[in-house]
Structures are given as structure tokens and as C-alpha cells.
N, C-alpha and C positions, 0 to 999 in steps of 0.2 A: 927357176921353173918349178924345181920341186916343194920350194917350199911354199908356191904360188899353188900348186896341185894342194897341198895340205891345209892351206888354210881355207881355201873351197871348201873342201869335204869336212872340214870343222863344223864353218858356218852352215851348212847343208845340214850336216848329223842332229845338230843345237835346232835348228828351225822345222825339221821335225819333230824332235823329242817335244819342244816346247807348244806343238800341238795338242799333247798326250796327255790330257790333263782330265784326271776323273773329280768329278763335280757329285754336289748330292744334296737334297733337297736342306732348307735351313727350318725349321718350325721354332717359334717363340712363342710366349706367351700360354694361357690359359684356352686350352682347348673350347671349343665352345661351339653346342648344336643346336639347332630349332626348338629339337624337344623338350633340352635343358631350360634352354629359356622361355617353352610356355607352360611349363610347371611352376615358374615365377609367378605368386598374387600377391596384390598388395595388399599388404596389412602382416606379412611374413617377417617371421622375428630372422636378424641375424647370421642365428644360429642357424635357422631350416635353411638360408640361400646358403650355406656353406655348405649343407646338405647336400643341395643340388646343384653348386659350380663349383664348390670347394674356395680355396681361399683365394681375393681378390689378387690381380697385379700388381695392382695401385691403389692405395687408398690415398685422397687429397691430403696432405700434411695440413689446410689451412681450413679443411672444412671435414671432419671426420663422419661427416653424414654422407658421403660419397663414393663408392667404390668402383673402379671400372676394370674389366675383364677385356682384357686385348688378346688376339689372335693374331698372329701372322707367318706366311707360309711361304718362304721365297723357293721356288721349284727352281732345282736344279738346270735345265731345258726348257724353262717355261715362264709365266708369268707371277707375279705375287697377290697372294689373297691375302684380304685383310680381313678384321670384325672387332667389334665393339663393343661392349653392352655397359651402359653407367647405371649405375643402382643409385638412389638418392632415398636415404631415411628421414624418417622423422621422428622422435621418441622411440627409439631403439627399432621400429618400424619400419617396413619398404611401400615407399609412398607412389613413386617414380620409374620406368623401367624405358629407355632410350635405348636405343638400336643403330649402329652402323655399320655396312656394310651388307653383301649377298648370304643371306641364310638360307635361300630358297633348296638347296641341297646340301648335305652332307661333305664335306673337303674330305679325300680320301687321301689318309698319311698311308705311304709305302715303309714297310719294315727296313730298318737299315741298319744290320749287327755290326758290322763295323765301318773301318775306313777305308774299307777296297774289297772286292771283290773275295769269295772263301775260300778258304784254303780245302782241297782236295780232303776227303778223309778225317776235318774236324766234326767230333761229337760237340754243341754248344752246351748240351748238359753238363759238359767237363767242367766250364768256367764258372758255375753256378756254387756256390761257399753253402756248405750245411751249414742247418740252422739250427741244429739240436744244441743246446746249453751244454758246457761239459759243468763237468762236477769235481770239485776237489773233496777228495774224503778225509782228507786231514783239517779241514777246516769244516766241514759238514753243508757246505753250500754253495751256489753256482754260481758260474762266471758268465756274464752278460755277455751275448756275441750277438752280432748281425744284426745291428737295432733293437733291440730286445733291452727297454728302460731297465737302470740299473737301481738294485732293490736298496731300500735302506738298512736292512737288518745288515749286522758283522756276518762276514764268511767266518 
């Protein structure tokens, strides 16, 4: 009986706990808003669309005139949003600009610092790495830290 009483209250403790499961939104791909994309005209080099959407997802491996900008947002609680926008060049040109998906409003991402809920009393400033170059004076030059390209000259 008692170990008929214990393996109850097992099964019980397990099929709560396995309720308790924190979830949180997934975002992929290349951001992508209305206004980004009617700032797009055609006849824009390149370089200017990388201006204004930054660098594609995908560019086609078999047709390098092609680039497509994917969005997608599967909500934690809720549904998934998708979007699309395919660029098609021609002579280094943007000839093409194709649309899929709802742009009529803005996707609003929620901020998500970590993987669970915050800890009482954390500063997030804490976790932030200076960015100041140190220097060594015995070699008279600086050490690249924190994405900061590294120089060609000798230290």
C-alpha cells in the first residue's frame, strides 16, 4: 500500500511539474517593415538595398540576381507571422520587388534578456564588456577587443 501511496504522489508531482513549462517568443530571419520596404525603387544599386534592409537571408546559389529577406515570428502563446520580400536585379540593378505576407502593420518583438524570468536585484549593465581598447606600453600599441577590426601595423 505504501509503495502504491508513493508512486501516486510521484506520478502527480511529474504531471504537474511537466505543466510548468516557460515558452518565449522564436524570431528568425531579417526583420522587415512597410517603410523599409517602400524606401525600395527600382533602379537602386545593391549597395543602397543593403542600406535599407541590410544583408539578405538568402541569396539564390543558381541565380545571383536574386535576394530574398524572410521574416518569421512564431509567438510563444500565439500564432506565427510570416513575410517576404524577393529583390530581382538586373545589371547590378533592382528591377523587381515582390511581397509576401501581412505588412499592413508593424510585428511588435517583446524584449527577452534571458531564459526565464529576472533575477531580483540584477543590474543588466553588469553584463555589458567595455569597449575601451587596452594598450600595451611595452609594445606601443593596442589590442583589439569587442569587435573592433584588428590593425595591420606590429604592436
Amino acid at each position: 500500500m505504501q509503495k502504491l501511496i508513493k508512486t501516486a504522489t510521484l506520478i502527480l508531482a511529474l504531471t504537474l511539474v511537466s505543466g510548468c513549462v516557460y515558452k518565449r517568443d522564436l524570431t528568425q530571419g531579417n526583420y522587415i517593415t512597410e517603410g523599409m520596404v517602400e524606401q525600395l525603387q527600382p533602379g537602386m544599386s545593391r549597395d543602397q538595398v543593403v542600406g535599407v534592409l541590410g544583408r539578405p537571408l538568402l541569396e539564390a546559389p543558381f541565380d545571383a540576381n536574386q535576394w530574398d529577406y524572410i521574416f518569421r515570428l512564431d509567438e510563444a502563446y500565439g500564432g506565427v507571422q510570416q513575410r517576404r520580400v524577393t529583390l530581382t536585379f538586373d545589371n547590378e540593378r533592382l528591377v523587381d520587388i515582390q511581397r509576401r505576407g501581412d505588412f499592413s502593420e508593424d510585428i511588435q518583438l517583446r524584449a527577452q534578456d534571458g531564459a526565464g524570468p529576472a533575477v531580483e536585484g540584477a543590474n543588466p549593465m553588469d553584463a555589458i564588456p567595455e569597449t575601451q581598447p587596452q594598450t600595451t606600453p611595452e609594445a606601443g600599441g593596442t589590442l583589439p577587443q569587442g569587435g573592433e577590426p584588428a590593425s595591420t601595423e606590429p604592436l
